[in-house]
C-alpha positions in Angstrom: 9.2 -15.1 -6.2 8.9 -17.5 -3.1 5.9 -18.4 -1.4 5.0 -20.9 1.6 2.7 -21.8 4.1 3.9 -21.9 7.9 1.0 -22.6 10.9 -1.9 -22.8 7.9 -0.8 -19.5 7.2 0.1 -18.3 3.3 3.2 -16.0 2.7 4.5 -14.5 -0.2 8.1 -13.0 -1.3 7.4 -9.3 -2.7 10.9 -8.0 -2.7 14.3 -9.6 -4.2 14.3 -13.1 -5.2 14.3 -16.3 -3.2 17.9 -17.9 -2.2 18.0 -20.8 -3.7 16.3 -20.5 -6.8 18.3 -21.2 -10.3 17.6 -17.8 -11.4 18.7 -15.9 -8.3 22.6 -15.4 -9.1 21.9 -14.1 -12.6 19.1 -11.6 -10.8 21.8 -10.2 -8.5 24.5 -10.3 -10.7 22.9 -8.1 -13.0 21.2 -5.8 -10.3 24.5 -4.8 -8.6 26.3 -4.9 -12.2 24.6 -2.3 -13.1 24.9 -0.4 -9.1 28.8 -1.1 -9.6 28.6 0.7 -13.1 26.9 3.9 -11.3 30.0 4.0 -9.1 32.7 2.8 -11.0 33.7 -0.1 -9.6 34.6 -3.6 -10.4 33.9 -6.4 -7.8 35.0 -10.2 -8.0 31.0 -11.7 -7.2 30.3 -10.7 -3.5 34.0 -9.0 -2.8 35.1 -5.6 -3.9 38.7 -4.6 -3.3 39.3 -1.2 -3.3 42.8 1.1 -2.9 41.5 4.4 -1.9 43.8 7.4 -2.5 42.7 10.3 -0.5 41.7 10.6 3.3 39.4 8.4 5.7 37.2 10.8 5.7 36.8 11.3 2.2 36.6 7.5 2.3 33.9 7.4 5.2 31.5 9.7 3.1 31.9 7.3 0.5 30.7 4.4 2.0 27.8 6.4 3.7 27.2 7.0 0.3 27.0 3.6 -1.1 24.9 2.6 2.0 22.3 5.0 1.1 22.4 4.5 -2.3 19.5 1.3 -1.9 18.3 0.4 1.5 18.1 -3.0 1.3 21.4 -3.5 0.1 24.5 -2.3 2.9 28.2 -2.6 2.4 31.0 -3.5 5.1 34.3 -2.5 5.6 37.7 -3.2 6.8 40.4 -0.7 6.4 44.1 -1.0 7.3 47.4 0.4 6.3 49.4 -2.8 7.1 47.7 -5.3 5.5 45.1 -6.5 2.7 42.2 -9.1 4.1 40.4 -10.2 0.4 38.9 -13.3 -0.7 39.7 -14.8 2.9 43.5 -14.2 2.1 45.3 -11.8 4.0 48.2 -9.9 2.9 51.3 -7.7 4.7 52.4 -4.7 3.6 56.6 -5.1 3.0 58.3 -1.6 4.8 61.0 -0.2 2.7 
């Protein structure tokens, strides 16, 4: 919980947990553990690397899916059949 006072004014945090606070990480570590355990997933903290056999569109839904799932939580994208962008590395696909 966070609270502060801006312009003699009092706020309080009602949602989610403060950044910042010690006890933040383990908070969202175990809320989206057990998100990533509904959809069968494994994720490396805030990354989540994902090979995806079927179609785009198939794939698309998905991610609708998973973006409706919690509003307050949304995921981004990047899809590509050359390369792999994870973890700030990026990675090109050898042609054989």
């Amino acid at each position: 919980m966070n609270n502060f006072t801006l312009n003699e004014e009092n706020y309080l945090q009602v949602k989610g947990t403060a950044t910042g606070k010690r006890a933040a990480p383990n908070f969202a570590d175990t809320y989206m553990g057990r998100f990533e355990q509904k959809f069968n997933w494994v994720r490396f903290i805030y990354d989540i690397f994902l090979v995806w056999t079927c179609n785009e569109e198939t794939l698309m839904d998905f991610f609708n899916h998973l973006n409706t799932a919690i509003p307050s939580i949304k995921f981004t994208h990047e899809i590509s059949r050359t390369e792999v962008n994870f973890l700030d590395a990026t990675g090109k696909a050898n042609k054989k």
